[in-house]
NUMARTOR-296449 format. One line per 3 residues: for each residue y, z negated, x of C-alpha. Coordinates in Angstrom, 1 decimal. Layout:
residues N
Y:Z:X ~ ... .
//
This chain:
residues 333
0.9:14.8:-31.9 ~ -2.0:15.0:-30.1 ~ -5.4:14.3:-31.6 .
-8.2:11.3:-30.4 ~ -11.3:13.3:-30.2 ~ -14.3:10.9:-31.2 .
-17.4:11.1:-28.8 ~ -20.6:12.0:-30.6 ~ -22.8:9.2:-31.4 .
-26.6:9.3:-31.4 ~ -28.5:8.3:-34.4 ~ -30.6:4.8:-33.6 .
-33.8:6.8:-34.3 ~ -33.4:9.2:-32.0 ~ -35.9:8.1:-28.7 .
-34.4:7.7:-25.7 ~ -36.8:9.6:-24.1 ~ -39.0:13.2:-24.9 .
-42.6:12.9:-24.3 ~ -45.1:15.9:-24.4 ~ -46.9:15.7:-27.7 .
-50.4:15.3:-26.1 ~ -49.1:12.5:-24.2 ~ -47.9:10.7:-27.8 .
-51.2:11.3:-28.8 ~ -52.7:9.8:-25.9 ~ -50.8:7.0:-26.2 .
-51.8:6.5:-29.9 ~ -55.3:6.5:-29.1 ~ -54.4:3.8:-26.6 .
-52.9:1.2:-29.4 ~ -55.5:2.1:-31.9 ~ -58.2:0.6:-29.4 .
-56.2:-2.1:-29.1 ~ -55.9:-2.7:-32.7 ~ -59.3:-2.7:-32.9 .
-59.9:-4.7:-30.6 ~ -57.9:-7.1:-32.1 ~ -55.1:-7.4:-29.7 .
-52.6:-5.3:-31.0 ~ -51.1:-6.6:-34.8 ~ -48.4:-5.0:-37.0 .
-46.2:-7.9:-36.2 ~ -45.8:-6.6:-32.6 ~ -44.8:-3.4:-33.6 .
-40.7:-3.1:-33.6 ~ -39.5:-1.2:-36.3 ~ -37.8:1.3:-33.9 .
-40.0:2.3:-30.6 ~ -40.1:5.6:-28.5 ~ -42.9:4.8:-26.3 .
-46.4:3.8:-27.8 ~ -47.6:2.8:-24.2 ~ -44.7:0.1:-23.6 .
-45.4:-1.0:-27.1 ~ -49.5:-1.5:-26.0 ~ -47.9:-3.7:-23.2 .
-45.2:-5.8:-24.8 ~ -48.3:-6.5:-27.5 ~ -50.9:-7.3:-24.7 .
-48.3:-10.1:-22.9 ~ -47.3:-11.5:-26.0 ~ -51.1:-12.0:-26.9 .
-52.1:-13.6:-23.5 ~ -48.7:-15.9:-23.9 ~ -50.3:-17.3:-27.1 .
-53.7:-17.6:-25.7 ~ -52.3:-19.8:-22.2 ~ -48.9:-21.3:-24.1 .
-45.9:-22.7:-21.5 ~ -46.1:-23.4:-18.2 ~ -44.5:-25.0:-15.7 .
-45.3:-23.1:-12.6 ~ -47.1:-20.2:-12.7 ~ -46.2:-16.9:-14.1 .
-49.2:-14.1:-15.0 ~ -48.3:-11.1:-15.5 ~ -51.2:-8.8:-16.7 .
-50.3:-5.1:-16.7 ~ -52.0:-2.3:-19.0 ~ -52.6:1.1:-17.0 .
-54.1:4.2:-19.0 ~ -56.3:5.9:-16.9 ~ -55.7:10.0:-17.4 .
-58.6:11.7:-18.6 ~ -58.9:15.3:-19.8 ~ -56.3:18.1:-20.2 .
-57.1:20.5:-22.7 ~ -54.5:23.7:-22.9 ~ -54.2:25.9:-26.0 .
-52.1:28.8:-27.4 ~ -50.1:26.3:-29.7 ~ -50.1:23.0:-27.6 .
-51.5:20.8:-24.4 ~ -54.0:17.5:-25.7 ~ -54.2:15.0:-23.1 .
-56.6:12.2:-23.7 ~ -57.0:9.2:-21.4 ~ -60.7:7.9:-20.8 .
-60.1:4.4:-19.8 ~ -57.5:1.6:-19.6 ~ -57.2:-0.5:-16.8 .
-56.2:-4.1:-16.8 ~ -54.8:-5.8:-14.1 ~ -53.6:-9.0:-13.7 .
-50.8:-11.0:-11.0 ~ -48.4:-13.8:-10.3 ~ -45.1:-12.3:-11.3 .
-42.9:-14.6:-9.7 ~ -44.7:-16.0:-6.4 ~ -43.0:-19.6:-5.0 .
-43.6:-22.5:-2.9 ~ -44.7:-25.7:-4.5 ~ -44.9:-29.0:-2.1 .
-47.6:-31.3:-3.0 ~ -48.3:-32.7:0.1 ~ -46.7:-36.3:-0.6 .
-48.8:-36.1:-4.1 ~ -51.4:-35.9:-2.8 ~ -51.0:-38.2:-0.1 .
-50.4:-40.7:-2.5 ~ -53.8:-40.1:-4.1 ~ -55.6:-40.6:-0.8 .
-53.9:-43.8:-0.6 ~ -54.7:-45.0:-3.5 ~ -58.7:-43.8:-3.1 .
-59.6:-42.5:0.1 ~ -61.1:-39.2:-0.6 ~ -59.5:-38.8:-3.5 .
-56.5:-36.6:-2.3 ~ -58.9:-34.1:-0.7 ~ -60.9:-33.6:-3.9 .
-58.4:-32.9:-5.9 ~ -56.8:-30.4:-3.5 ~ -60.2:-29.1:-3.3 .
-60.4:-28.9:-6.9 ~ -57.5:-26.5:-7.1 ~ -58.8:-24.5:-4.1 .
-62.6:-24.0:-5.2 ~ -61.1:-21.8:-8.4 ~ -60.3:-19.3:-6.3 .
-62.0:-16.6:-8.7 ~ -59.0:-17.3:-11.2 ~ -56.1:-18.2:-10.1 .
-56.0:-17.8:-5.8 ~ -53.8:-20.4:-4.2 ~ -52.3:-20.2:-0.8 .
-53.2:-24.0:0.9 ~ -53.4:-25.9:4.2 ~ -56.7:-24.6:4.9 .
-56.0:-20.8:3.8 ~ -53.4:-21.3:6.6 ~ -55.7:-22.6:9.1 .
-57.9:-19.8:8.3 ~ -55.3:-17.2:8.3 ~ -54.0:-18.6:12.0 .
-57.5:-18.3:13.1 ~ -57.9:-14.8:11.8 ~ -54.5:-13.4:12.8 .
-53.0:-15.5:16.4 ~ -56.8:-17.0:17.5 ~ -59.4:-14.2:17.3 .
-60.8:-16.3:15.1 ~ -61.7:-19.3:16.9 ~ -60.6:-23.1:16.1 .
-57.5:-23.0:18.6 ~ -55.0:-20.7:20.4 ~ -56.8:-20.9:24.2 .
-59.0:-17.4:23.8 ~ -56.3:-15.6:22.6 ~ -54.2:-17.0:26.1 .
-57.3:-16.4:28.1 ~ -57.2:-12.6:26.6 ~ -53.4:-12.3:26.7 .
-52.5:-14.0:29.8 ~ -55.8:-14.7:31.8 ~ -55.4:-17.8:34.3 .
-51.6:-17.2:34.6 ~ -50.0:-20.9:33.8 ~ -47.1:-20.2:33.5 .
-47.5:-16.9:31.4 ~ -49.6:-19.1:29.2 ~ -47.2:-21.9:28.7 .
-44.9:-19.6:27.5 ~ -46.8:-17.7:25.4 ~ -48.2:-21.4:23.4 .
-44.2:-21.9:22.8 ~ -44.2:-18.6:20.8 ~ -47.3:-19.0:18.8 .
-48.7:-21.2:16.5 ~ -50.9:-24.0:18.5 ~ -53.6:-26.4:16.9 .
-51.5:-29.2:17.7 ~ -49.1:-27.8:15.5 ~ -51.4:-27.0:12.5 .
-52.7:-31.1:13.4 ~ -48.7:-32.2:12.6 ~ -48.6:-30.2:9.9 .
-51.7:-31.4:7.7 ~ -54.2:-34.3:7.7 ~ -57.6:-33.1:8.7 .
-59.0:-33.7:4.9 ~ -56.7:-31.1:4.0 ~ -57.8:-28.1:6.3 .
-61.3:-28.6:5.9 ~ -63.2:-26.6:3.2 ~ -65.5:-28.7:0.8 .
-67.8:-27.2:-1.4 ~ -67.4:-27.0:-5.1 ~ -70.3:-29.2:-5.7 .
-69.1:-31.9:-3.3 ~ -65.5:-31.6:-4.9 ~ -67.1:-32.5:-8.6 .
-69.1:-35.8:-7.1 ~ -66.3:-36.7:-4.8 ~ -64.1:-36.7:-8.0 .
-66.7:-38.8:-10.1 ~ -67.1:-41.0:-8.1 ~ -63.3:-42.0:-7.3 .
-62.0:-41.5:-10.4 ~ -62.9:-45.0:-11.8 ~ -60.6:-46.9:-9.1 .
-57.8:-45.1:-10.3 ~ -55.7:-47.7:-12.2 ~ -52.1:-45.9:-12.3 .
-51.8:-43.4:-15.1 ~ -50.1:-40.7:-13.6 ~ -52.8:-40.5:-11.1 .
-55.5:-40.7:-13.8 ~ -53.7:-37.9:-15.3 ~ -54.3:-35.5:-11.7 .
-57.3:-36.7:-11.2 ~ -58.7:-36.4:-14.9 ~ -57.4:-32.7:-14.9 .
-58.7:-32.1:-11.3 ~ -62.4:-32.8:-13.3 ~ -61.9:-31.0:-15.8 .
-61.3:-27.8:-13.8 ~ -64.3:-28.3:-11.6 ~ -66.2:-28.3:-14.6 .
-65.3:-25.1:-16.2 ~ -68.2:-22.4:-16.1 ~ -66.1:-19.6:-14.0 .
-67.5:-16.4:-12.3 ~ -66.4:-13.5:-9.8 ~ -66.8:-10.2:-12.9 .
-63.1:-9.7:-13.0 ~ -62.2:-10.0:-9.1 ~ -60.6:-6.7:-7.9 .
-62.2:-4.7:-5.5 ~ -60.6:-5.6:-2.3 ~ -59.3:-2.5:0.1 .
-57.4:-4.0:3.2 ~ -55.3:-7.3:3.1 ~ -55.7:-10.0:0.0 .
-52.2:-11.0:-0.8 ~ -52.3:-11.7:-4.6 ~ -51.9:-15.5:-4.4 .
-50.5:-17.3:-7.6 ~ -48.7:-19.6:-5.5 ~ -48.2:-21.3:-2.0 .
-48.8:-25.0:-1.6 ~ -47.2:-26.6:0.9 ~ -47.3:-29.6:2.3 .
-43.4:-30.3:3.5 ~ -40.8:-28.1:2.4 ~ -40.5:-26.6:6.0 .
-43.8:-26.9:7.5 ~ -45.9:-23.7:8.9 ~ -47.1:-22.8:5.1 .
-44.6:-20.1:4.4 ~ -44.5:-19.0:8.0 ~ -48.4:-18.5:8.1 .
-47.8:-16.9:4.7 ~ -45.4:-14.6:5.6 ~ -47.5:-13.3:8.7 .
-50.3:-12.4:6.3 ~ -47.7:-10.6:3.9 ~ -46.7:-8.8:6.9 .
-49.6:-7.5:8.4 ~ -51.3:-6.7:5.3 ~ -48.0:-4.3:4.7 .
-48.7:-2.3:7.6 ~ -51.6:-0.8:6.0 ~ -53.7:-1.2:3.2 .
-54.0:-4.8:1.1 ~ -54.9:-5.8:-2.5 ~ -51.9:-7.8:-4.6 .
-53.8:-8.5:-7.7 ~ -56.3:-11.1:-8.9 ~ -58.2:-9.5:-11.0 .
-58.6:-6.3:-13.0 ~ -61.3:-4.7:-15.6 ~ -61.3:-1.2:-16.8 .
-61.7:-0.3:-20.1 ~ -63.5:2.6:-21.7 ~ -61.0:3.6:-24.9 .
-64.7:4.6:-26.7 ~ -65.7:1.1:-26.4 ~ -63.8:-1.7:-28.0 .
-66.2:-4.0:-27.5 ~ -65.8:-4.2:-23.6 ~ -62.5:-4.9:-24.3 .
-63.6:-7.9:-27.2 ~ -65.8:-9.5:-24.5 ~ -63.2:-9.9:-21.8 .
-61.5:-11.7:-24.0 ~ -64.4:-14.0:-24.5 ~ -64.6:-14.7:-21.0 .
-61.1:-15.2:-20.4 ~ -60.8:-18.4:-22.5 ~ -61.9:-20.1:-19.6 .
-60.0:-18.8:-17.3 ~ -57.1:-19.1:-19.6 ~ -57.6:-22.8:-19.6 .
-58.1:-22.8:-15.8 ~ -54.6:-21.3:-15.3 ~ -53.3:-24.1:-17.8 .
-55.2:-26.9:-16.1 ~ -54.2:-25.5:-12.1 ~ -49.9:-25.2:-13.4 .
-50.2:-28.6:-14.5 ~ -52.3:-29.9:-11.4 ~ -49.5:-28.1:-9.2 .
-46.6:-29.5:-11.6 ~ -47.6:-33.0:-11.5 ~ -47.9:-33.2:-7.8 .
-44.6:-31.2:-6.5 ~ -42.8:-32.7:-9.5 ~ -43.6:-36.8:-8.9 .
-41.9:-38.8:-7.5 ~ -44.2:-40.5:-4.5 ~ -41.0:-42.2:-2.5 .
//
């Protein structure tokens, strides 16, 4: 009779992977900062873990999940990056040490929202009122970048017009005084009287912060119906949060990391405009994040007051995902 031969079986606590030992050091000096700066707790620690890097990360999203709670919408994702430092070779072993950390932070799972009939039925119900709001959303750009009606007018500009307001220099330069070479060159593009279809005027104009917060004071009392009071008391309270620029990531090329796209139809130019961006910025350099901060491991503190100043931007991303919830999600029939 022949015999089964049993396949050898790895103990549990074996790692599946072999690290140098200078790099396990590394990496240990990398959670002890975070320890002490208070992100890292002996809860987040598995009993069983191979890689003291991936741990650092797992601990570092399950912090800024508790900070922000659920959302409907959006989805951060802030990534933890050790930044190599010094390689020092002995006889008896190789000590790696990393001098900083760098933090970056995205939208993990970029989508389409359509708000345009929400916010259409705010500007009925106070004109003005649907601009602000959108403008509200807009002007807190240094947090949380969203992709709008008048990014896209921009972007069209920038990419189709040579920057101008509509598509006739960039016939005059393409096709010069030909009419019929222009004609069919303005059923290719993207015209003005297309982006005009596509979105009221009050939504592809920019408005400045300022104007956004009185604008929003001032209509807010005529709003009777509580679903709207709900918008447009959120809308005020994100124009009043005290935000600056300190974490924005040097930009190199293209800006693509946009938390979201907001539409105004399901099919209008939007996500077309959008994807031309995505796809020039692709053939050469361009910037997907939203905002970064490097961290020196010798200083904890650094690391303490980013997370003083990101309780307001925490409660901007809570405040923008509900503002973007409550207007795709409505009904406005």
């Amino acid at each position: 009779m022949n015999a089964v031969l049993a396949l050898p079986r790895l103990s549990p606590g074996i790692p599946s992977s072999v690290q140098r030992l200078g790099r396990r050091r590394a990496n240990a000096a990398l959670a002890r900062f975070l320890v002490e700066a208070g992100v890292l707790r002996a809860v987040d620690v598995p009993a069983t873990w191979s890689d003291a890097l991936e741990v650092c990360q797992r601990a570092l999203d399950g912090w800024v999940k508790r900070q922000i709670g659920p959302l409907h919408c959006l989805s951060p994702l802030f990534v933890l990056c050790a930044e190599d430092g010094e390689t020092h070779t002995s006889r008896r072993y190789e000590h790696e040490t990393y001098a900083s950390a760098r933090l970056a932070w995205l939208e993990a799972n970029e989508q389409q929202w359509v708000v345009g009939p929400g916010l259409e039925a705010l500007e009925r119900a106070q004109p003005g009122l649907g601009g602000a709001v959108l403008g509200a959303l807009a002007s807190q750009h240094v947090v949380y970048p969203l992709f709008t009606p008048e990014t896209a007018c921009d972007i069209v500009s920038y990419l189709h017009w040579c920057g101008e307001d509509d598509e006739e220099a960039a016939l005059d330069v393409q096709c010069g005084d030909d009419p019929q070479e222009r004609a069919e060159m303005r059923e290719q593009m993207i015209t003005r009287a297309m982006l005009n279809e596509a979105y009221p005027p009050w939504a592809q104009r920019w408005v400045p912060l300022r104007a956004r917060q009185l604008g929003l004071k001032t209509l807010a009392p005529g709003v009777c119906e509580p679903h709207l009071r709900a918008i447009v008391d959120d809308a005020i309270a994100l124009t009043r949060l005290r935000l600056d620029s300190r974490f924005r990531p040097d930009i190199e090329g293209e800006f693509i990391g946009w938390g979201a796209v907001l539409s105004w139809a399901e099919d209008d130019l939007t996500v077309r405009v959008y994807d031309d961006l995505v796809n020039h910025a692709h053939q050469s350099e361009y910037c997907d994040v939203m905002g970064e901060v490097e961290l020196p491991l010798d200083q904890p503190a650094i690391m303490a007051d980013w997370r003083r100043h990101m309780r307001a931007r925490f409660r901007a991303i809570v405040l923008i995902d509900r503002l973007i919830h409550a207007l795709s999600a409505g009904d406005w029939s």
